[in-house]
PDB file with one MODEL, atoms N, CA, C and O in Angstrom:
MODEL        1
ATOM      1  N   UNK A   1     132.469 115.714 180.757  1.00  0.00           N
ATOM      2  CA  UNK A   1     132.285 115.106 182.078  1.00  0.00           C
ATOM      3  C   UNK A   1     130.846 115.387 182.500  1.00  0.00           C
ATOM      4  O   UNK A   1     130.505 116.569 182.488  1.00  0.00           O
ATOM      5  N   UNK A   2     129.798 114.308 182.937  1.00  0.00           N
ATOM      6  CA  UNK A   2     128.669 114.258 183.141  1.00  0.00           C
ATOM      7  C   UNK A   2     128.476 115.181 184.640  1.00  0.00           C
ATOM      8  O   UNK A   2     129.403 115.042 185.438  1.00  0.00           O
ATOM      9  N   UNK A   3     127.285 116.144 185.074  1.00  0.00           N
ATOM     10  CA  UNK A   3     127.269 116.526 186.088  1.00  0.00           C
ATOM     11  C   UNK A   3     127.450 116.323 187.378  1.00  0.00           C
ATOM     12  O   UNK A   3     127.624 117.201 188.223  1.00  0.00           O
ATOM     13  N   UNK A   4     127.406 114.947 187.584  1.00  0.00           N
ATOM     14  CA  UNK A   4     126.963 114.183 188.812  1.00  0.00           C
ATOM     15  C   UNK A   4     128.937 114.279 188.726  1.00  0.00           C
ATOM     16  O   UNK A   4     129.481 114.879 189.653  1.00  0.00           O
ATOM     17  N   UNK A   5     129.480 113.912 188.050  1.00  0.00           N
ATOM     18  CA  UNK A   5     131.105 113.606 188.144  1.00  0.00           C
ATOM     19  C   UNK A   5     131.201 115.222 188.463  1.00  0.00           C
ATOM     20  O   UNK A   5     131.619 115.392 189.608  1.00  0.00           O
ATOM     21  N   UNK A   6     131.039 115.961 188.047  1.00  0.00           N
ATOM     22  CA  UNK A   6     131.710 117.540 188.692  1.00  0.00           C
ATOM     23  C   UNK A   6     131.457 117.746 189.932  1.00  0.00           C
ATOM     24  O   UNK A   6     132.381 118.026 190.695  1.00  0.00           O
ATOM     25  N   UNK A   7     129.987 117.634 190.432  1.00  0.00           N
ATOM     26  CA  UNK A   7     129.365 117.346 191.942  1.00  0.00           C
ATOM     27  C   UNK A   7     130.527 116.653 192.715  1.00  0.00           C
ATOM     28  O   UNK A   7     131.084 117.432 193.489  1.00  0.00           O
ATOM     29  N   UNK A   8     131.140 115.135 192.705  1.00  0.00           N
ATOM     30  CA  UNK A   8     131.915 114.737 193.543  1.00  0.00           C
ATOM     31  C   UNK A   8     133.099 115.579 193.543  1.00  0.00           C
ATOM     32  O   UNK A   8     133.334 116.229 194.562  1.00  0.00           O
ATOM     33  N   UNK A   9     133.899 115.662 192.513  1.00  0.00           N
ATOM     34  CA  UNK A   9     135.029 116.402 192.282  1.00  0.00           C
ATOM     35  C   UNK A   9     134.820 117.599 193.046  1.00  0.00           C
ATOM     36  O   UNK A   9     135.738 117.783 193.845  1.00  0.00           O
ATOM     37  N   UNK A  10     134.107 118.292 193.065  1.00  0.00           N
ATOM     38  CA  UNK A  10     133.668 119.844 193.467  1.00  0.00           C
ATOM     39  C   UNK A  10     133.599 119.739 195.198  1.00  0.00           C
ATOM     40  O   UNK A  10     133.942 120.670 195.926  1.00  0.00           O
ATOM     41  N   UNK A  11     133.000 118.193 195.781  1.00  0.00           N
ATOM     42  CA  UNK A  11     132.830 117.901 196.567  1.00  0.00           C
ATOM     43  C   UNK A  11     133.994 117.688 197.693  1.00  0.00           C
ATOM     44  O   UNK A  11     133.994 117.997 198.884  1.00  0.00           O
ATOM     45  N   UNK A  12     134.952 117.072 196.917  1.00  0.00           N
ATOM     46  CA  UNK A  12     136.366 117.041 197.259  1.00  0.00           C
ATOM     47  C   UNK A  12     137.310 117.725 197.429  1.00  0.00           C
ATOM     48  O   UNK A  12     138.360 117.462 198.015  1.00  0.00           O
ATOM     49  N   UNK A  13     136.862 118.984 196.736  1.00  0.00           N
ATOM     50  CA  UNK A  13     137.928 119.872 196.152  1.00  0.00           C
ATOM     51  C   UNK A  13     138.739 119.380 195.429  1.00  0.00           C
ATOM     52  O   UNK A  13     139.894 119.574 195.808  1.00  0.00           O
ATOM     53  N   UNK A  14     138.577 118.527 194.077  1.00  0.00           N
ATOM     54  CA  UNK A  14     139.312 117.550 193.284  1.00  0.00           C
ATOM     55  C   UNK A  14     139.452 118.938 191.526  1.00  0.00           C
ATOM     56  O   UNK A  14     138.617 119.379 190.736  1.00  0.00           O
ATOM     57  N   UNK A  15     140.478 119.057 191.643  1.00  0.00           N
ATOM     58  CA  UNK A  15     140.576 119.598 189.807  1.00  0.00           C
ATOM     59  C   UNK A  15     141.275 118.922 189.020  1.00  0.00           C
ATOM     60  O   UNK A  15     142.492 118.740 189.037  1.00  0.00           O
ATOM     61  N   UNK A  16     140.130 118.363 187.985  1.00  0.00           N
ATOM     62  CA  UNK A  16     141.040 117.616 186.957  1.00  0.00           C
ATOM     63  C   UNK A  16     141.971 117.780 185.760  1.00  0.00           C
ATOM     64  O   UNK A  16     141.437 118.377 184.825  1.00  0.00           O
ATOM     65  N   UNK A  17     142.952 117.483 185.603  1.00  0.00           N
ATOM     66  CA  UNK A  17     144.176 117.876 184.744  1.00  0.00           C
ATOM     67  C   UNK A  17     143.702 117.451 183.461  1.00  0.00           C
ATOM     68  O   UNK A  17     143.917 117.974 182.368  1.00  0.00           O
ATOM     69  N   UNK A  18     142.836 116.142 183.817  1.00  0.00           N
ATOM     70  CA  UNK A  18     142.296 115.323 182.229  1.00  0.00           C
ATOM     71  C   UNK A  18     141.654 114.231 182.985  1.00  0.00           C
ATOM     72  O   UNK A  18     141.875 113.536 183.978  1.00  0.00           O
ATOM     73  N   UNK A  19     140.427 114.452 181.728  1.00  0.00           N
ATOM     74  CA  UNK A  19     139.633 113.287 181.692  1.00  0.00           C
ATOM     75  C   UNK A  19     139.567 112.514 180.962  1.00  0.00           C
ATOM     76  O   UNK A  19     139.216 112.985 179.879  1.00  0.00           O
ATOM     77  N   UNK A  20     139.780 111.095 180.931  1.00  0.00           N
ATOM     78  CA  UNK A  20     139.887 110.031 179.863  1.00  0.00           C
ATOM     79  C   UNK A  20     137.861 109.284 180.087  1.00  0.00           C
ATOM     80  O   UNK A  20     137.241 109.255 181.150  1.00  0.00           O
ATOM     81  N   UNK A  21     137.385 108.841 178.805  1.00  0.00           N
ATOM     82  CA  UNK A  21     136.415 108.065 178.773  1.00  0.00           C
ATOM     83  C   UNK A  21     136.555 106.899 177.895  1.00  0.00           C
ATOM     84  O   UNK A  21     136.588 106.803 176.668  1.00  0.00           O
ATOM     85  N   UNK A  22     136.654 105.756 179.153  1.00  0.00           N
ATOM     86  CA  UNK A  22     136.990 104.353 178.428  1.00  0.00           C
ATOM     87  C   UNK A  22     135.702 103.514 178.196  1.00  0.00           C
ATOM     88  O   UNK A  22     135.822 102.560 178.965  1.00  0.00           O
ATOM     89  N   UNK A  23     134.995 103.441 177.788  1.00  0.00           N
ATOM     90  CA  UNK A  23     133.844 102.421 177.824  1.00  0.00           C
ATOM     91  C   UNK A  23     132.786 103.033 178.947  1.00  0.00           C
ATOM     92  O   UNK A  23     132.079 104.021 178.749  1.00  0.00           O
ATOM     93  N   UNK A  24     132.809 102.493 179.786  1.00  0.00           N
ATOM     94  CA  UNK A  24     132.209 103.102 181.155  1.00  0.00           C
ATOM     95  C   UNK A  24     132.644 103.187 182.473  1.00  0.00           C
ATOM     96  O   UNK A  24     132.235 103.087 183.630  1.00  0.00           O
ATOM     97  N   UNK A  25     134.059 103.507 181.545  1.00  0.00           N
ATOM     98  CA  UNK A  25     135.247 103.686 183.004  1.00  0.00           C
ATOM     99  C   UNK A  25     135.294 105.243 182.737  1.00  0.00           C
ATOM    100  O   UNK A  25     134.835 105.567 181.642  1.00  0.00           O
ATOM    101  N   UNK A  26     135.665 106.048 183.366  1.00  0.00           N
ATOM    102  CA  UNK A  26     136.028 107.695 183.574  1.00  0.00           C
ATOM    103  C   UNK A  26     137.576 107.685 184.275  1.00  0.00           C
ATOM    104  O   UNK A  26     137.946 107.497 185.434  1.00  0.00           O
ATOM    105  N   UNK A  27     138.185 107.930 183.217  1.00  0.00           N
ATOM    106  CA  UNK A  27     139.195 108.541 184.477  1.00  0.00           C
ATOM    107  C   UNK A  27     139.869 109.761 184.558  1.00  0.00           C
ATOM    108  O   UNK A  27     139.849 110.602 183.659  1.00  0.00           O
ATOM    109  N   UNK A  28     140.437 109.871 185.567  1.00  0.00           N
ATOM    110  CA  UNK A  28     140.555 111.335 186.373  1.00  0.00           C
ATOM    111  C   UNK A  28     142.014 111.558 186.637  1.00  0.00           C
ATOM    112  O   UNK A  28     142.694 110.593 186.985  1.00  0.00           O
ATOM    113  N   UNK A  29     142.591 112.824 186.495  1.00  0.00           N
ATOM    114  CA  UNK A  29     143.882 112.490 186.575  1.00  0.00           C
ATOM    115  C   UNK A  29     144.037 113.979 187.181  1.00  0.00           C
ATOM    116  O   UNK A  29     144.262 115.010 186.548  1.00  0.00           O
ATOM    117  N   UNK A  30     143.840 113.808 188.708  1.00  0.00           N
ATOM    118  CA  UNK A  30     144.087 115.181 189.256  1.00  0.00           C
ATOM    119  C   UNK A  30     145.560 115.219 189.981  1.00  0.00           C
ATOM    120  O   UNK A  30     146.288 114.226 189.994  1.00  0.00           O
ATOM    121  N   UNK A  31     145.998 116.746 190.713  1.00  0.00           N
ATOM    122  CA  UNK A  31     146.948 116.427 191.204  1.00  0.00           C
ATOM    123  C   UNK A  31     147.250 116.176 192.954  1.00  0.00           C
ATOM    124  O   UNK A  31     148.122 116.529 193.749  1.00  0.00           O
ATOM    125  N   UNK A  32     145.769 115.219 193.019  1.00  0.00           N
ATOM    126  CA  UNK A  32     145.863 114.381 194.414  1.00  0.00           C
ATOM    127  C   UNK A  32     145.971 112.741 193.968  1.00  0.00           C
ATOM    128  O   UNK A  32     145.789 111.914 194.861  1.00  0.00           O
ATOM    129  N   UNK A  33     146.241 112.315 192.710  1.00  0.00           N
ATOM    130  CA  UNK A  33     146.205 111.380 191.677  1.00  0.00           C
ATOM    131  C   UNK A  33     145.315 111.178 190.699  1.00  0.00           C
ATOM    132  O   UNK A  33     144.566 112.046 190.252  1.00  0.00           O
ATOM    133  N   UNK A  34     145.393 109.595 190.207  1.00  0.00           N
ATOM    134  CA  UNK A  34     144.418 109.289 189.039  1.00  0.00           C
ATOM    135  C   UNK A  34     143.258 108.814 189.895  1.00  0.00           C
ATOM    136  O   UNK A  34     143.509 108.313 190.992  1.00  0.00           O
ATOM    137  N   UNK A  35     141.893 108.947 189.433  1.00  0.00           N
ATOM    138  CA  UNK A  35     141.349 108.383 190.076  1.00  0.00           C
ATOM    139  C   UNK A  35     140.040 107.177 189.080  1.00  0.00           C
ATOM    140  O   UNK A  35     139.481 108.046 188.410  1.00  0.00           O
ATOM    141  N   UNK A  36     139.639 106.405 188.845  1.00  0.00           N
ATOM    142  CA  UNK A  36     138.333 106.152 187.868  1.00  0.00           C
ATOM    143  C   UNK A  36     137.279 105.393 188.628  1.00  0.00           C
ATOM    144  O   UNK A  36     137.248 104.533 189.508  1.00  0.00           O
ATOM    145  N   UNK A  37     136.297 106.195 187.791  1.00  0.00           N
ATOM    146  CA  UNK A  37     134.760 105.812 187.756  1.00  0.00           C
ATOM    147  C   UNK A  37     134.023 104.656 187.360  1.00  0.00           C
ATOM    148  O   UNK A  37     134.180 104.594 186.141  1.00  0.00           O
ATOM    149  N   UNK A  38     133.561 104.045 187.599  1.00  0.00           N
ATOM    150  CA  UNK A  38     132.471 103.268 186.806  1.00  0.00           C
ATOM    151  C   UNK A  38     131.416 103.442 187.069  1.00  0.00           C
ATOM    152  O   UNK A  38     130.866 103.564 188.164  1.00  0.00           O
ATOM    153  N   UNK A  39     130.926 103.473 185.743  1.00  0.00           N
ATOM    154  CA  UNK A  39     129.181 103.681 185.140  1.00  0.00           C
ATOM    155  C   UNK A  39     128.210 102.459 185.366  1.00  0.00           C
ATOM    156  O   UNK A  39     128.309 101.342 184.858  1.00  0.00           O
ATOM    157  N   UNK A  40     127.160 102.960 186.323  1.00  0.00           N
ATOM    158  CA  UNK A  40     126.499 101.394 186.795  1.00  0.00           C
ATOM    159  C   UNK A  40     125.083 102.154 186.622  1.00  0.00           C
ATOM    160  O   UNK A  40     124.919 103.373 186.665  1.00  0.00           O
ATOM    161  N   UNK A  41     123.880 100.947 186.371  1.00  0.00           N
ATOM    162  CA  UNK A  41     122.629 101.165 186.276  1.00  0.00           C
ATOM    163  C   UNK A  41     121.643 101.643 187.143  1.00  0.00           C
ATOM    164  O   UNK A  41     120.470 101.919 186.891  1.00  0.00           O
ATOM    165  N   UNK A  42     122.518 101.735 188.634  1.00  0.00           N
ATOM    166  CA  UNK A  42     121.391 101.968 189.972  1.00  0.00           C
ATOM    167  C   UNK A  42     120.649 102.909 189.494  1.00  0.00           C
ATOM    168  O   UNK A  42     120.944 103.506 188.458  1.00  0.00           O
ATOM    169  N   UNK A  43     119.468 103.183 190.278  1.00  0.00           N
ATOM    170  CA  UNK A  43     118.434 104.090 190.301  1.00  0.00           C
ATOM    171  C   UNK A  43     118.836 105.052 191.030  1.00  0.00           C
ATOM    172  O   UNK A  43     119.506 104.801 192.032  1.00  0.00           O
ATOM    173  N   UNK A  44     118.511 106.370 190.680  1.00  0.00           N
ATOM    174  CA  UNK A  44     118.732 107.457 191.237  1.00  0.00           C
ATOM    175  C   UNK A  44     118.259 107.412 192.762  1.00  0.00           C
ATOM    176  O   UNK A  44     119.055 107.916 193.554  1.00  0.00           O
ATOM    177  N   UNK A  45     117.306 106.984 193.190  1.00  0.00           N
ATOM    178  CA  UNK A  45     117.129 106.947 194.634  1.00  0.00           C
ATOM    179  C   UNK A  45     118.076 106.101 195.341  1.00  0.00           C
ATOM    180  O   UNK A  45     118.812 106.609 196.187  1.00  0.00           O
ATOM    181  N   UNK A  46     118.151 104.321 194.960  1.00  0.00           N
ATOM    182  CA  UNK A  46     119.293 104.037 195.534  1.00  0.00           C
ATOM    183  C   UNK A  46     120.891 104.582 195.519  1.00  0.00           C
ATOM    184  O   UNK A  46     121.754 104.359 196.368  1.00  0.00           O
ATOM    185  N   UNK A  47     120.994 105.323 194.350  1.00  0.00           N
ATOM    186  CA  UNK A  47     122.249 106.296 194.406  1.00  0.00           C
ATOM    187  C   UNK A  47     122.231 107.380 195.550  1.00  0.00           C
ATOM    188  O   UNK A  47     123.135 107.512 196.376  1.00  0.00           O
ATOM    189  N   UNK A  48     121.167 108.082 195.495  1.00  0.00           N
ATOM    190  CA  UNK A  48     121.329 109.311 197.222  1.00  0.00           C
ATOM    191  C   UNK A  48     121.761 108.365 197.913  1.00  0.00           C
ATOM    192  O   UNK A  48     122.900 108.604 198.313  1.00  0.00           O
ATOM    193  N   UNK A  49     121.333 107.320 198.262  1.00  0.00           N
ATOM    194  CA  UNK A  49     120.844 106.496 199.653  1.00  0.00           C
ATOM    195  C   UNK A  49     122.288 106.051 199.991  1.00  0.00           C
ATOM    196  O   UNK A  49     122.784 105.878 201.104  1.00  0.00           O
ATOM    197  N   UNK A  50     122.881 105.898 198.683  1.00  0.00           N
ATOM    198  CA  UNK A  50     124.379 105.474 198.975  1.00  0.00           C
ATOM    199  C   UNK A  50     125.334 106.393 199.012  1.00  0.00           C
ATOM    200  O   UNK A  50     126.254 106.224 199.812  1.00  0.00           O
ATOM    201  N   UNK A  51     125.320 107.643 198.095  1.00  0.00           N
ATOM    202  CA  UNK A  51     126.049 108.592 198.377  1.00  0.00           C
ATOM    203  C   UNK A  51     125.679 109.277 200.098  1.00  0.00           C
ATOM    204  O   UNK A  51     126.708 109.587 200.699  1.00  0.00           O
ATOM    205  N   UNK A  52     124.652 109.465 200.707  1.00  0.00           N
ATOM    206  CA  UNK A  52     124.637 109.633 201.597  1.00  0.00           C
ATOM    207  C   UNK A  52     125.156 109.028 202.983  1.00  0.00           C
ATOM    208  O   UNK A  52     125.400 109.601 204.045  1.00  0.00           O
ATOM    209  N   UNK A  53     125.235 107.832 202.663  1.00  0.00           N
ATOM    210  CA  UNK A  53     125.934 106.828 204.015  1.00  0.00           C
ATOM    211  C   UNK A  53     127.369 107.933 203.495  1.00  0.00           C
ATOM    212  O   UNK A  53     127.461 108.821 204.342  1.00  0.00           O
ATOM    213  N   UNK A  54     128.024 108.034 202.824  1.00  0.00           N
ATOM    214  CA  UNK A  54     129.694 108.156 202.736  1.00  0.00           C
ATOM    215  C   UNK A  54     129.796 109.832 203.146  1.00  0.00           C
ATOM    216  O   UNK A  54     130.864 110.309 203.529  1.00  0.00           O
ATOM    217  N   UNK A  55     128.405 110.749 202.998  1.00  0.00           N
ATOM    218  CA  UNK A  55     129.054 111.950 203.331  1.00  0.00           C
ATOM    219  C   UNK A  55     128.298 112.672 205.007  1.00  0.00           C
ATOM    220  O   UNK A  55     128.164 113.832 205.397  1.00  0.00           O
ATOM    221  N   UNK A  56     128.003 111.537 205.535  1.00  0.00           N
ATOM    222  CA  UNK A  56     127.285 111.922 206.491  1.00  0.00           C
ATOM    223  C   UNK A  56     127.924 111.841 207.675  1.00  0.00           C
ATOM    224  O   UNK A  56     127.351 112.183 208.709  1.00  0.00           O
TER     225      UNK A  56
ENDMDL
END
C-alpha cells in the first residue's frame, strides 16, 4: 500500500483487514467496510488543493 493510502486510512482511523490491487483500483476491506481507490494523474499540488477542501 502506497504512502499517501496509509495517510488517509490513518486519517480516518481506517485499519485494513486486506488490500486488493486491481489495475488502478485499490481496494480496502476494513471493518467500517470495503472501500476503493482510484489511481489518477493529478499533480501533486492540485491533489493538496483538493484534499484540503474535504478536511478543512
Amino acid at each position: 500500500m502506497n504512502s499517501f493510502i496509509e495517510v488517509i486510512m490513518y486519517y480516518y482511523d481506517l485499519r485494513p483487514k486486506s488490500v486488493e490491487q486491481l489495475g488502478k483500483i485499490t481496494r480496502i476491506e476494513t471493518d467500517h467496510g470495503v472501500f476503493a481507490l482510484k489511481e489518477t494523474d493529478i499533480d501533486a499540488c492540485a491533489l493538496m488543493n483538493l484534499f484540503m477542501q474535504f478536511v478543512s
